[in-house]
Backbone as numpy.savetxt, mean C-alpha at the origin, in Angstrom:
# Nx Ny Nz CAx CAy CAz Cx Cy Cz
5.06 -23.06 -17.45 6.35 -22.55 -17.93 6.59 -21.12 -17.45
5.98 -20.28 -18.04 5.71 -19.02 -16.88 6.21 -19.13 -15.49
5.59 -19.77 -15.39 6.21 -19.89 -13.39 7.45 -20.01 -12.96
7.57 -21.15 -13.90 9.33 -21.42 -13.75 10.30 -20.05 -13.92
10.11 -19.74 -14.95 10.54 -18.67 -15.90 10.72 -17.56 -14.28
9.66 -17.15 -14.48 9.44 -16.20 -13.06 9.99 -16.08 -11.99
10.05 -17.85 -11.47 11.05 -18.27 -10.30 12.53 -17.77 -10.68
13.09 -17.96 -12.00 13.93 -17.69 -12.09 14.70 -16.48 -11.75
13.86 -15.97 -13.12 13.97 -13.96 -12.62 14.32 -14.11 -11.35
12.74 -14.03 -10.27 13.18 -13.72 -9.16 14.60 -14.39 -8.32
14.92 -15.35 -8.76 16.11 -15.71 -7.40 17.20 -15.34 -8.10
17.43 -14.95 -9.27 18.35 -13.97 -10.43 18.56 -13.25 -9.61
17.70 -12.44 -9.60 17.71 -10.89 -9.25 17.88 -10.58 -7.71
17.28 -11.46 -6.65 17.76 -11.55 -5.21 18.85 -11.96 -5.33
19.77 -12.77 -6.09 21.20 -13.03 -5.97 22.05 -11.82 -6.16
21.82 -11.32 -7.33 22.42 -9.85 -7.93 22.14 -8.82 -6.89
21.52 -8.60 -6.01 20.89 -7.31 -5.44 22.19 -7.66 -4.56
22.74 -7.98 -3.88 24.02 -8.08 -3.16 24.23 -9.23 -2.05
25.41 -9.48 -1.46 26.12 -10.79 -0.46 25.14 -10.26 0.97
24.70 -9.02 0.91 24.00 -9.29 2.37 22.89 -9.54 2.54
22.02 -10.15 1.27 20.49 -10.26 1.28 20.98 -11.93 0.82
20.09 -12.90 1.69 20.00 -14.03 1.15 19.14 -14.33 0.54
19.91 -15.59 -0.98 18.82 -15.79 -2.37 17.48 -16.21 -1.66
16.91 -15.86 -2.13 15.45 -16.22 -2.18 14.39 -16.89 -3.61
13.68 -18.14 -2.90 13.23 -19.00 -3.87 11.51 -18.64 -3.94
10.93 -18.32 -4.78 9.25 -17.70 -5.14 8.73 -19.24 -4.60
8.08 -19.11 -4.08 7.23 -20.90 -3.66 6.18 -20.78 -5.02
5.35 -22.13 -5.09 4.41 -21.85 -5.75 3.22 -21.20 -5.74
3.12 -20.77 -7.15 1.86 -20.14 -7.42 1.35 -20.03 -8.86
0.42 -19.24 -9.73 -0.24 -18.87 -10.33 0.05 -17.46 -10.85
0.70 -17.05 -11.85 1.39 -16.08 -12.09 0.38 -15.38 -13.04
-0.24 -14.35 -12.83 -1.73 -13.22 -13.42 -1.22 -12.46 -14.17
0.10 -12.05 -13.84 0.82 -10.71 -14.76 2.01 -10.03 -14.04
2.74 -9.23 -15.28 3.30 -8.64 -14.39 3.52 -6.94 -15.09
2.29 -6.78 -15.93 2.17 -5.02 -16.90 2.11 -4.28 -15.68
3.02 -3.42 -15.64 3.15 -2.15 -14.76 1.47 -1.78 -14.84
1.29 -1.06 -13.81 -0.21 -0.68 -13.13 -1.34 -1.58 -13.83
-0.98 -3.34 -13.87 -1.88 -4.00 -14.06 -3.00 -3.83 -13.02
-4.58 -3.72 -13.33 -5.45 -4.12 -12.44 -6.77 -5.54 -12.51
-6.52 -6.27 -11.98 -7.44 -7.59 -11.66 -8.44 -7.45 -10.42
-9.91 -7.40 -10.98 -10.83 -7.14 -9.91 -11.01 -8.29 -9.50
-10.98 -8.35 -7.93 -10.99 -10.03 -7.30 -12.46 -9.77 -6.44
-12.65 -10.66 -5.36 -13.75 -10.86 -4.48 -13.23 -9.46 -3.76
-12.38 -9.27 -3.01 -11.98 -8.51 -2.18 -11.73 -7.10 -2.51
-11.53 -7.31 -3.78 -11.28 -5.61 -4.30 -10.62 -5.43 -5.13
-9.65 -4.91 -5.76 -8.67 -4.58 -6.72 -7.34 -5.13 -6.71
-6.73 -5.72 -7.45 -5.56 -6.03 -7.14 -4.75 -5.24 -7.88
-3.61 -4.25 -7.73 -3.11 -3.20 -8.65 -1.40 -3.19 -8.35
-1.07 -3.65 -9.72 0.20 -3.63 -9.42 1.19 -2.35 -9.82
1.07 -1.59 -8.31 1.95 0.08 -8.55 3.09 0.22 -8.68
3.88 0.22 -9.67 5.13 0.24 -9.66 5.13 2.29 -9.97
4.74 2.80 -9.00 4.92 4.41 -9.00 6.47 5.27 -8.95
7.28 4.33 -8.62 8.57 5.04 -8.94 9.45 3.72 -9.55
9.07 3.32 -10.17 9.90 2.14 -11.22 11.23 2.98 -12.25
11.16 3.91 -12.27 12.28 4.63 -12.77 13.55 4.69 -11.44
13.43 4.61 -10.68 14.89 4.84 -9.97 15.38 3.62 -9.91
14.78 2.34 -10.28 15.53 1.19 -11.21 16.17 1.78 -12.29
17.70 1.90 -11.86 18.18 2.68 -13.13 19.03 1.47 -13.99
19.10 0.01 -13.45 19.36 -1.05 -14.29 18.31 -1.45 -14.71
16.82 -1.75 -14.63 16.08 -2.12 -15.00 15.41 -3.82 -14.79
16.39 -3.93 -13.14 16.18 -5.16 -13.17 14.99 -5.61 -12.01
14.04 -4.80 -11.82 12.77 -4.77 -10.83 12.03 -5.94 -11.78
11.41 -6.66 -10.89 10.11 -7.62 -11.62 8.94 -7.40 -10.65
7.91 -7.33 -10.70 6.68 -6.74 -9.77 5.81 -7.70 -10.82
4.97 -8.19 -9.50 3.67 -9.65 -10.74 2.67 -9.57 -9.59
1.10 -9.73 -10.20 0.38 -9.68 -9.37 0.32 -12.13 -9.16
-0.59 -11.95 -8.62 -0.19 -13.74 -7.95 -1.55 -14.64 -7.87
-1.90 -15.38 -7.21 -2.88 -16.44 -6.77 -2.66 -17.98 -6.87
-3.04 -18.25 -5.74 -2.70 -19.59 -5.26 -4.05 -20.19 -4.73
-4.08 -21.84 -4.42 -5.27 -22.22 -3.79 -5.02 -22.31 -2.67
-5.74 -22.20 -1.50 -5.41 -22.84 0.34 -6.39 -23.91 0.35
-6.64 -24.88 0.42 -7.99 -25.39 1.36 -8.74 -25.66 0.25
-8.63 -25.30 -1.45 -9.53 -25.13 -2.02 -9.74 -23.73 -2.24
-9.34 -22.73 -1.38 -9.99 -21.90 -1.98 -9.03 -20.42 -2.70
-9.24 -19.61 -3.36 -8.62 -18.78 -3.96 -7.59 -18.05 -3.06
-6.50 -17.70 -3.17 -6.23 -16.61 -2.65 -5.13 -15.77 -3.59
-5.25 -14.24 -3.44 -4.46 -13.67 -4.24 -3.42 -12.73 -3.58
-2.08 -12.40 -4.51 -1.43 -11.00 -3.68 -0.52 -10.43 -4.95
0.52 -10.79 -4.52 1.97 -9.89 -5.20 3.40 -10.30 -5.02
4.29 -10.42 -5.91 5.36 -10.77 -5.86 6.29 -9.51 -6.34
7.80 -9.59 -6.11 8.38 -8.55 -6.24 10.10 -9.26 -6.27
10.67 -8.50 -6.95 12.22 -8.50 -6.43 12.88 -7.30 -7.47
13.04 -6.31 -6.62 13.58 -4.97 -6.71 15.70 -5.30 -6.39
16.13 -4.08 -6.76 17.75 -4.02 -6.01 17.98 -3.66 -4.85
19.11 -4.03 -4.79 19.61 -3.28 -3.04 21.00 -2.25 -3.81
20.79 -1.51 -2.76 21.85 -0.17 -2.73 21.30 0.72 -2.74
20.06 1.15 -3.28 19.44 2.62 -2.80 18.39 3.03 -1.92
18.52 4.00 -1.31 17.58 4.04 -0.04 16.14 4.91 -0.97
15.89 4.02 -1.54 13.69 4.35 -2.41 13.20 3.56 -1.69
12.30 4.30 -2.16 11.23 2.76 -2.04 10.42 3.38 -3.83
10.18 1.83 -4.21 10.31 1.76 -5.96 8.97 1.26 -6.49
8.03 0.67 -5.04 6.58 0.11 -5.51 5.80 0.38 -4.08
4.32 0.12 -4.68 3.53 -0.49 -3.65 2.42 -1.20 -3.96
2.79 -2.44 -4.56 1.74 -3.38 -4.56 0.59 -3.98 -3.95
-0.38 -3.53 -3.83 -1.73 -3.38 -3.43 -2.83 -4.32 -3.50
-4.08 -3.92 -3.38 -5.32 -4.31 -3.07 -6.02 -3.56 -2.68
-7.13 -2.77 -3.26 -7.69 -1.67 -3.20 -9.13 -1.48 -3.09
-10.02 -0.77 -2.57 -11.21 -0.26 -2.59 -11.34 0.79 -2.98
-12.62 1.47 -3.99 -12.85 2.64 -4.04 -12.48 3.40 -5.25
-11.74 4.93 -5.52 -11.48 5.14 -6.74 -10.42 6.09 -6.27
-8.93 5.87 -6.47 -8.22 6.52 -5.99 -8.08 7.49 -7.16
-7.88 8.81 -6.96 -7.25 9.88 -7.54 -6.26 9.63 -8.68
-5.41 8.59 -8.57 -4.56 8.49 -9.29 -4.74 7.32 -10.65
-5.25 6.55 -9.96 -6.16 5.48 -10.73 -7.67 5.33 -10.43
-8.53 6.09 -11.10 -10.46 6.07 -10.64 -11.28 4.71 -10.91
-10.87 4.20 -11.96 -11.09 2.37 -12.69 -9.84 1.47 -12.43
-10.64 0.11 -12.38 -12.22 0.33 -11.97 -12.03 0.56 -10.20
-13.26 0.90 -10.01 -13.74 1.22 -8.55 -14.66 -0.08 -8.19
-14.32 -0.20 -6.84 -14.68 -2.21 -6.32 -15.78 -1.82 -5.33
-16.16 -0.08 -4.86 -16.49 -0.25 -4.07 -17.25 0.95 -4.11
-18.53 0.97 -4.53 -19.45 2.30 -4.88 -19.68 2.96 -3.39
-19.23 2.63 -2.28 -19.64 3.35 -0.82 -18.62 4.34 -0.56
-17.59 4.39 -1.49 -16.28 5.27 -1.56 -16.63 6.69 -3.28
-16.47 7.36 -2.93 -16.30 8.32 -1.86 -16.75 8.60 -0.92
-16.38 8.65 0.12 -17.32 9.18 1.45 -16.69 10.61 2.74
-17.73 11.38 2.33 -17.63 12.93 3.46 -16.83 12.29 4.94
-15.92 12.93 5.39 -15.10 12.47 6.92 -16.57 12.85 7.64
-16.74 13.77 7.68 -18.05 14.40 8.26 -19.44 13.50 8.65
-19.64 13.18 7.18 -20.89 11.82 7.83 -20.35 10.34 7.77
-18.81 10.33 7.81 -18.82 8.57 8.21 -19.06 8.43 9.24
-19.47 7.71 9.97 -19.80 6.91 11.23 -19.05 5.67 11.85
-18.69 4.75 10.41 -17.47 3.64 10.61 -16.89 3.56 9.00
-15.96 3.33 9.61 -14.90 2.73 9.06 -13.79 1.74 9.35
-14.23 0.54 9.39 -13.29 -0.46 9.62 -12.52 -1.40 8.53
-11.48 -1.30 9.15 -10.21 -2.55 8.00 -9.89 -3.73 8.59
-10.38 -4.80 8.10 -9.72 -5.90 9.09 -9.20 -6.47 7.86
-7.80 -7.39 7.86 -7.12 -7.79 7.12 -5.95 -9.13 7.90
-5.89 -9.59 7.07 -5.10 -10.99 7.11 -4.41 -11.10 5.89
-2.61 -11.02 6.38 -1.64 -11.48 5.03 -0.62 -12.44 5.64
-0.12 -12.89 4.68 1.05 -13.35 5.06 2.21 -13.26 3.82
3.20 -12.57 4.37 4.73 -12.17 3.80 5.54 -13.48 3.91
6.65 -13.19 2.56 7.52 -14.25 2.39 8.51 -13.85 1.68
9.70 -13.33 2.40 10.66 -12.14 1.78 12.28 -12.42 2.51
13.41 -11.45 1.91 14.70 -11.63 2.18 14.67 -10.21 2.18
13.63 -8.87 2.23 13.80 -7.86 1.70 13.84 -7.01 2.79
13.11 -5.48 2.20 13.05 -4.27 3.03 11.89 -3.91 2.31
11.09 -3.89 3.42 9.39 -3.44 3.34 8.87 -3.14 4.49
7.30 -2.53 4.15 6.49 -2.19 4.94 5.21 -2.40 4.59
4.77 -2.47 5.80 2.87 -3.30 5.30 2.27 -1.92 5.68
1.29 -1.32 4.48 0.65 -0.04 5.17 -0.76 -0.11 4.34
-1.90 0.64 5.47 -3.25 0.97 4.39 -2.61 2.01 3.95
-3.65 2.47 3.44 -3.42 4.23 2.82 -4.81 4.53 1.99
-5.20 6.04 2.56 -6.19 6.74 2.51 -5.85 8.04 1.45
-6.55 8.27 0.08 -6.49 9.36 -0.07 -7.73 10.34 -0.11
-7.25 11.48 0.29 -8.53 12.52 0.90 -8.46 13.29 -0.53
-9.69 13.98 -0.43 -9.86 14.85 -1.69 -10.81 16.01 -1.48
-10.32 16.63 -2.12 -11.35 18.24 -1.90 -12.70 17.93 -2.35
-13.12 16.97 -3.65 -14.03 17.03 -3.69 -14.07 15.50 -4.03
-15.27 14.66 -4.52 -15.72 13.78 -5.14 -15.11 13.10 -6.10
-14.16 12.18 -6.74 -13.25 11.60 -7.57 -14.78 11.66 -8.27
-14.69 12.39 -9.87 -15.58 12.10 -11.08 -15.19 12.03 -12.46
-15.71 10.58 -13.04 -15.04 10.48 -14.65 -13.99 9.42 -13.93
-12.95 8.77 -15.45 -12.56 7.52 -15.26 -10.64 8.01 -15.26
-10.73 9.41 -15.58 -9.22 10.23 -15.95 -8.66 10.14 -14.67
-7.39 10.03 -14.46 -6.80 10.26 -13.34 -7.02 12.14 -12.81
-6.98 12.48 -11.80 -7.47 13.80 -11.20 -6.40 14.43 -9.85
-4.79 14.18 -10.11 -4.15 14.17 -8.57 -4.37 15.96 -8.29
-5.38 16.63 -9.04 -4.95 17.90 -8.33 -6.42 18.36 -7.31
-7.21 17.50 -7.28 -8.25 17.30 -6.46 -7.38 16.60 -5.07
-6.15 16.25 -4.48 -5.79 15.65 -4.07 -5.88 16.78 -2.32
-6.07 16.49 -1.39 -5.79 16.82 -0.23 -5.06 16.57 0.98
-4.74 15.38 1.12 -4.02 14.61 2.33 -4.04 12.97 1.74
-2.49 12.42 1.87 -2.77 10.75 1.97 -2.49 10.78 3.63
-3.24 9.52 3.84 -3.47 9.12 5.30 -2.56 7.77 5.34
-1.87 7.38 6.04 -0.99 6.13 6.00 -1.41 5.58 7.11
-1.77 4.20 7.18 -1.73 3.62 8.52 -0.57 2.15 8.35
0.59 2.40 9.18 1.52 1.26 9.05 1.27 0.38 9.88
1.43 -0.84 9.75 1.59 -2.26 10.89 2.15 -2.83 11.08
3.67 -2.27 9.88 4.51 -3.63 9.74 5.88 -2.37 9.12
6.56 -3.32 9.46 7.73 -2.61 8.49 9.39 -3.57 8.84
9.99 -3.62 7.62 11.34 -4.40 8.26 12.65 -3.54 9.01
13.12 -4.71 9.31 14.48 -3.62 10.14 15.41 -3.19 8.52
15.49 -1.38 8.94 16.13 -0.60 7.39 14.91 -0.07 6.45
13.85 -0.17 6.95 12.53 0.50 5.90 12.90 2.05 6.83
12.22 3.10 5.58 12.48 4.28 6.29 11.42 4.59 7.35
11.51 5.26 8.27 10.76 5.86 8.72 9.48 6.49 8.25
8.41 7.20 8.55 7.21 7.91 7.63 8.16 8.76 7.35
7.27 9.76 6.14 7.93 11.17 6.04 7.37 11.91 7.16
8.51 13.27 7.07 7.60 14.08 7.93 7.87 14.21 9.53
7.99 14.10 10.40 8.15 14.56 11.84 7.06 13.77 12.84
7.72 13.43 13.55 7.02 12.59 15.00 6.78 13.62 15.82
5.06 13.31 15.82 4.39 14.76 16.41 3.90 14.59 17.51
3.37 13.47 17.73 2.67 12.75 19.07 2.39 10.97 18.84
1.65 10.34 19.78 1.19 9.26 19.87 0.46 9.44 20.68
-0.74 8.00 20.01 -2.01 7.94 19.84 -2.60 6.45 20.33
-3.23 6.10 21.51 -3.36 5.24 21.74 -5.12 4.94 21.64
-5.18 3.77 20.81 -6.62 3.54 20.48 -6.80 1.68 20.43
-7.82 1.43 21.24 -8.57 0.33 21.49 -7.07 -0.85 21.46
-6.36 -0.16 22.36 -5.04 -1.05 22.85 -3.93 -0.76 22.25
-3.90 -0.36 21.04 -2.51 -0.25 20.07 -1.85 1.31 20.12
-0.80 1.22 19.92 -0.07 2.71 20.34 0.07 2.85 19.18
-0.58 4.15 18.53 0.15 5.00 17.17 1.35 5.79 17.40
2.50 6.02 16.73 3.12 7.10 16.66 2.75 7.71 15.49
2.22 8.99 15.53 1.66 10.11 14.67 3.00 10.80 13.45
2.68 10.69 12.42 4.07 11.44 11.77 3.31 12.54 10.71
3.76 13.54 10.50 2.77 14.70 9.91 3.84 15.17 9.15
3.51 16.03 7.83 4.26 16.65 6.87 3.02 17.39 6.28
2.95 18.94 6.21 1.62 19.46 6.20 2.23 19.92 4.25
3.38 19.23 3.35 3.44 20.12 2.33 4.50 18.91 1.70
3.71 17.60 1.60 4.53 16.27 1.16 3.90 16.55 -0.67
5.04 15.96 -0.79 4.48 15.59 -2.97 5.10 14.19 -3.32
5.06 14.29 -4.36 5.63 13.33 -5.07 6.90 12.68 -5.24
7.39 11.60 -4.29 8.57 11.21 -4.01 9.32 10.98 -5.48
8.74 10.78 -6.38 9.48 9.78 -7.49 9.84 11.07 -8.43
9.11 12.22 -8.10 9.50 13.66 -8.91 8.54 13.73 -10.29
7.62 12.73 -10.58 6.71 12.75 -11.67 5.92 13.76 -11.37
5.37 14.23 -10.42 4.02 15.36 -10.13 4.57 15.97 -8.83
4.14 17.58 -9.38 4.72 18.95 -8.68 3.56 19.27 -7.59
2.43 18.73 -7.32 1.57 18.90 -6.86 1.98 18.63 -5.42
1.24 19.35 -4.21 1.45 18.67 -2.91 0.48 18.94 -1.99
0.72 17.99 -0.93 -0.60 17.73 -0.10 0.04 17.47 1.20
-0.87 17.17 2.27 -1.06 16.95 3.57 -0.36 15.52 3.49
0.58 15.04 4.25 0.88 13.91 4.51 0.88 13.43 6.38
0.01 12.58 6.40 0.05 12.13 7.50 -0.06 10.52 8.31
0.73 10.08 8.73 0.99 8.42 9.08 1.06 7.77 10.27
-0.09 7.05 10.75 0.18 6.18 12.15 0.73 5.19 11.92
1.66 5.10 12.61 2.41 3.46 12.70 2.15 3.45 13.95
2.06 1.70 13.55 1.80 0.88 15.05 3.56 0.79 15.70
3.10 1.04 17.24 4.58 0.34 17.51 5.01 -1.08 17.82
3.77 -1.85 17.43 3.93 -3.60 17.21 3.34 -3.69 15.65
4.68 -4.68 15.71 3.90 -5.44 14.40 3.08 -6.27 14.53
1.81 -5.83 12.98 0.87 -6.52 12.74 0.41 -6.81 10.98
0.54 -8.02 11.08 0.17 -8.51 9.54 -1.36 -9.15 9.51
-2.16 -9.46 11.03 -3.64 -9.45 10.94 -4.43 -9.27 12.06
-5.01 -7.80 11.70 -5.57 -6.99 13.02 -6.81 -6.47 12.46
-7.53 -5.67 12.79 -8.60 -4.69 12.83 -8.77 -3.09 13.13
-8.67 -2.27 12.29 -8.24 -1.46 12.46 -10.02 -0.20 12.31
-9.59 0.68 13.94 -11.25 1.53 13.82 -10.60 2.53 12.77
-10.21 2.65 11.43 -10.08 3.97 11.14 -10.58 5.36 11.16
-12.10 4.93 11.78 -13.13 6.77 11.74 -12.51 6.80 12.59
-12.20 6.04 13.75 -11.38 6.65 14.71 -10.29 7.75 14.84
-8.99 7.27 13.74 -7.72 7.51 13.50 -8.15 8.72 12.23
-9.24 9.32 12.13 -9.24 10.20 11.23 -10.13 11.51 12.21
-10.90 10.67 12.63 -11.32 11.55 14.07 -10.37 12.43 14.69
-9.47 11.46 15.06 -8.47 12.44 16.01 -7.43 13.84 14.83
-7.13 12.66 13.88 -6.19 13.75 12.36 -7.41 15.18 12.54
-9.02 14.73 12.27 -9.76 16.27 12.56 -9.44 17.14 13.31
-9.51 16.66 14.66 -9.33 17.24 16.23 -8.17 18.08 16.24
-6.88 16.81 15.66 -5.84 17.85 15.65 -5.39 19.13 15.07
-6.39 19.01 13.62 -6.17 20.11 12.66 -5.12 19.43 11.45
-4.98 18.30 11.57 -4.01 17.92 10.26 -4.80 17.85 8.77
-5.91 17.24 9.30 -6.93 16.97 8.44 -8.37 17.62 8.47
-9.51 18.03 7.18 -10.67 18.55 7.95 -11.26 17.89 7.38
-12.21 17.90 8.59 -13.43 17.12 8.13 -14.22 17.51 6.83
-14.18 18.03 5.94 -15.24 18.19 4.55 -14.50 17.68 3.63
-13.32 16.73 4.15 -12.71 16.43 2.89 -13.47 15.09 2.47
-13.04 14.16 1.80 -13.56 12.69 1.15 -12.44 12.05 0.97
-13.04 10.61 1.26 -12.10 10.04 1.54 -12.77 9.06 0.32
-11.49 8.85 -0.82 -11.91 8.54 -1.89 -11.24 7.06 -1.98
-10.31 6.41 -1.59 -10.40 5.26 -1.24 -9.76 4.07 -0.22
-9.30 3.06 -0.16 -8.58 2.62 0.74 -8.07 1.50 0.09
-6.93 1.37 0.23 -5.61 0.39 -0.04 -4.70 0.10 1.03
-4.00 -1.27 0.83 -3.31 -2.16 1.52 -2.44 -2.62 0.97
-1.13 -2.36 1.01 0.34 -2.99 0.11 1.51 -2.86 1.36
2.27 -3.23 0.21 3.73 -2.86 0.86 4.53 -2.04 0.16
5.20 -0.93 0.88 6.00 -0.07 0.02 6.99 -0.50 0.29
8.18 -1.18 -0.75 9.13 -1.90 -1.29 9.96 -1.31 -1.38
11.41 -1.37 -0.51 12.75 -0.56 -1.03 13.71 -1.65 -1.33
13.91 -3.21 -0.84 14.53 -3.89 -1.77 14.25 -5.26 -1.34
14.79 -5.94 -2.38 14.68 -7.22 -2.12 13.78 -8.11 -2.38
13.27 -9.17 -2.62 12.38 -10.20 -2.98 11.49 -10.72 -2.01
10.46 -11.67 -2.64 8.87 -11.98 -1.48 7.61 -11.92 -2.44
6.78 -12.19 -1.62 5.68 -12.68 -2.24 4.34 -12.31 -1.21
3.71 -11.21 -0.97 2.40 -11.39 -0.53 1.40 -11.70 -0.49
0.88 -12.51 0.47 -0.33 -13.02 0.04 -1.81 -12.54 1.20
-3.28 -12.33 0.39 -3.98 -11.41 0.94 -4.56 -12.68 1.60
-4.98 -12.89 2.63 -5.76 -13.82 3.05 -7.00 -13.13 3.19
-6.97 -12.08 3.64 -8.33 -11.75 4.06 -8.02 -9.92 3.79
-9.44 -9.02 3.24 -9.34 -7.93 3.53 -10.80 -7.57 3.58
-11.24 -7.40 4.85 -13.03 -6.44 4.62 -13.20 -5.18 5.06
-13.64 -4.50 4.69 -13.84 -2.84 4.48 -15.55 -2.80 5.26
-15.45 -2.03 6.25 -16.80 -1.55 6.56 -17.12 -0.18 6.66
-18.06 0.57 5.74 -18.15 1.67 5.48 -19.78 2.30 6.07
-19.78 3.10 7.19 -21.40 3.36 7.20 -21.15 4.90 7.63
């Protein structure tokens, strides 16, 4: 019953969002929740549903649910969504997480996080999703750096130093990164364009605090690749955007959502940390 219910909402609310987005129907699934910054620890890591600027829903008609379905037999989990159209936000970023981010420290999926830029050696993301949308999104990791060690279970954003964005995906009408196109970056075949903001904060206006913002987007889309990140933090050193003594306290994979309806699903996410 739930499900139904859910289906509803959602093709409600993709109807209402306006005549230039077509309705969209939720396929099936397994509906986990939908409590603002719910978290469900899975095989893969965290599943966290961020609704971080859910206030510029100023009707109140956003639905954000974390998900799971079977393939083959076997589990798989993600995120569903249907936000409005007419304002240029972005209103979520529904995730899957490693580590202990700054903003949320519990639970942590992945005791090899925190880790010094300085003595990583690797860091790899390989990931497999698949999207199912009428919307405006973007598929991005994201790294947050920290002056020191995330410690205790309290949120801590003033330990905060640089988020690191790596994009792969994005629809036609998602914004651009913040920040200024500084160079591009070509690594083990894929072209980055580099975007830097050395004094980014808090888009949604909740926290006065600010930090280093910096974002590679691919200039192809990719929803399942492999990504060297010591690499792509290597070079952020070199350049001076980023320094090496910071920590890199965890790593996440969502989509930041500015409108419209869909359903992600994680097929695959592995983290290699040495």
């Amino acid at each position: 019953m739930k499900i139904l219910i859910l289906l509803a909402v959602l093709t409600l609310a993709s109807c209402r969002s306006g005549s230039a987005q077509t309705p969209w129907v939720k396929p099936e699934s397994t509906l986990l929740g939908c409590d603002d910054y719910q978290s469900i620890p899975v095989a893969a890591g965290v599943l966290y549903n961020n609704v971080w600027n859910k206030h510029a829903d100023t009707k109140g008609t956003g639905v954000q649910c974390l998900e799971s379905r079977t393939v083959d037999g076997a589990l798989q989990y993600g995120w569903s969504w249907s936000w409005p159209e007419g304002r240029r936000v972005i209103y979520a970023y529904p995730q899957i997480k490693r580590g202990a981010s700054p903003w949320a420290p519990v639970p942590n999926s992945d005791e090899r996080f925190p880790v010094k830029i300085s003595s990583l050696r690797t860091l790899d993301l390989a990931f497999d999703v698949e999207i199912l949308t009428n919307g405006i999104h973007n598929l991005a990791a994201s790294m947050w750096l920290t002056r020191e060690p995330i410690k205790g279970e309290e949120p801590n954003s003033s330990v905060i130093a640089a988020e690191v964005m790596v994009w792969t995906y994005a629809t036609k009408g998602h914004f651009n990164p913040a920040g200024k196109k500084v160079d591009t970056f070509l690594v083990d075949g894929v072209t980055w364009e580099i975007w830097f903001d050395k004094n980014w904060q808090d888009a949604s206006g909740v926290n006065d605090n600010r930090w280093t913002y910096l974002t590679y987007k691919s200039t192809e889309n990719l929803l399942s690749t492999k990504i060297d990140l010591a690499k792509l933090l290597a070079y952020g050193v070199e350049k001076q955007f980023i320094a090496r003594e910071w920590y890199v306290s965890n790593l996440e994979l969502g989509n930041e959502i500015m409108s419209g309806a869909g359903i992600t699903w994680v097929k695959s996410f592995d983290v290699t940390v040495d």
